[in-house]
C-alpha positions as CSV (number, residue, x, y, z in Angstrom):
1,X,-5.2,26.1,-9.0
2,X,-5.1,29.6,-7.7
3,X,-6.5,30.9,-11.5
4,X,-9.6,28.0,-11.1
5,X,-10.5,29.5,-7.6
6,X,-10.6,32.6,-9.5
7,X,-12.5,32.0,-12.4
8,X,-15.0,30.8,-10.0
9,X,-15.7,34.4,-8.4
10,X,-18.0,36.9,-10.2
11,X,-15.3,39.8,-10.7
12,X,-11.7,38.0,-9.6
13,X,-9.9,41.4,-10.2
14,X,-12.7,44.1,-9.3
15,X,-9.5,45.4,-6.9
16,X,-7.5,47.0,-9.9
17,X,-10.9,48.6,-11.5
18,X,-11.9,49.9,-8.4
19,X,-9.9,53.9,-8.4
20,X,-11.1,53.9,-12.3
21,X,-14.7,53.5,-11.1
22,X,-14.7,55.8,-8.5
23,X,-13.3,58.1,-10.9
24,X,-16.3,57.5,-12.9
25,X,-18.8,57.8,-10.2
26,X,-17.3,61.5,-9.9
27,X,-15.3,61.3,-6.8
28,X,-12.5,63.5,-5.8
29,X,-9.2,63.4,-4.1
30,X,-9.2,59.6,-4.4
31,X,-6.6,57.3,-1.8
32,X,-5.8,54.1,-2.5
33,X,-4.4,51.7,0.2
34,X,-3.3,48.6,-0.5
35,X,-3.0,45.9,2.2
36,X,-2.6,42.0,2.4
37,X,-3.1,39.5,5.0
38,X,-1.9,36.2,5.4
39,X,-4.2,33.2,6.6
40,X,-3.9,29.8,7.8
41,X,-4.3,26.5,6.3
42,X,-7.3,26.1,7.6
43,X,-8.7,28.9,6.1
44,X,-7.1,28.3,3.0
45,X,-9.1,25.1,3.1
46,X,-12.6,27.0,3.8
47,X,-11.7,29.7,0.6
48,X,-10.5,27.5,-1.4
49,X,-10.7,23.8,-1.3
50,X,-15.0,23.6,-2.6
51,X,-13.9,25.6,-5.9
52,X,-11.4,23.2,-6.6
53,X,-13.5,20.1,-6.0
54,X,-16.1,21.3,-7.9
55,X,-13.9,22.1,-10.8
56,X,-12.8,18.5,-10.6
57,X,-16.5,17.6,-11.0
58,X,-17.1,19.4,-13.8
59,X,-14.0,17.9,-15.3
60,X,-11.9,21.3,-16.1
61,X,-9.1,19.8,-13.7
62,X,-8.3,16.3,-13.0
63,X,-9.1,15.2,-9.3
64,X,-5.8,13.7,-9.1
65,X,-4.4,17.3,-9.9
66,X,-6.5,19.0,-7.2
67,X,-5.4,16.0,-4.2
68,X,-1.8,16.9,-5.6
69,X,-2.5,20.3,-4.6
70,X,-4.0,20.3,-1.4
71,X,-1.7,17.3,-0.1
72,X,1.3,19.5,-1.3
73,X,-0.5,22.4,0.9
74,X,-1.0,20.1,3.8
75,X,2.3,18.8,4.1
76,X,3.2,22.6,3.6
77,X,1.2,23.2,6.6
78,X,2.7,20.3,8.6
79,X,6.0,21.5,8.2
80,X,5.1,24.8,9.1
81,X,6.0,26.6,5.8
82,X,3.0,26.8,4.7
83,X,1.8,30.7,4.0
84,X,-1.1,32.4,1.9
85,X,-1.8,36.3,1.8
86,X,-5.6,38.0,0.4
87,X,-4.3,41.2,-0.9
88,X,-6.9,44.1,-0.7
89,X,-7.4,47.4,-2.4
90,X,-9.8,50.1,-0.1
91,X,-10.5,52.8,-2.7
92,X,-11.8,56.0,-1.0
93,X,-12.7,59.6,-2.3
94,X,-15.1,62.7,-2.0
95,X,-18.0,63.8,-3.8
């Protein structure tokens, strides 16, 4: 499900080009810092949950698949074991 929300973004892994572009744009003494948060379900839900129905509509999932999923994810949440993390790249350099 994850790789479906991501195919539904315009550059899904821009993170992991972004020191090689900066490079190219003729910056110097580059830093990378990496960082992740974690969110809540119902966040989760906001981020996620529209791609996923509308990948059921186009038919490249099943709509049973994608209730699966997100009933899995509630009950996660119910239980309180539920966890999701955004990891972030902040690329910064001088000219």
């Amino acid at each position: 499900m994850t790789s479906i929300v991501a195919a539904s973004m315009p550059n899904p892994n821009s993170a992991r080009e972004l020191p090689a572009l900066a490079r190219q744009a003729g910056l110097r003494n580059i830093k990378i810092e990496t960082f992740a948060i974690s969110t809540p379900h119902e966040f989760f839900l906001r981020a996620m949950a529209g791609s996923l129905s509308k990948a059921a509509d186009d038919g490249i999932v099943p709509r049973s698949e994608v209730e699966e999923f997100l009933a899995e994810q509630a009950s996660l949440h119910t239980n309180g074991d539920f966890f999701q993390a955004w990891l972030f790249v902040l690329v910064s350099g001088t000219v």
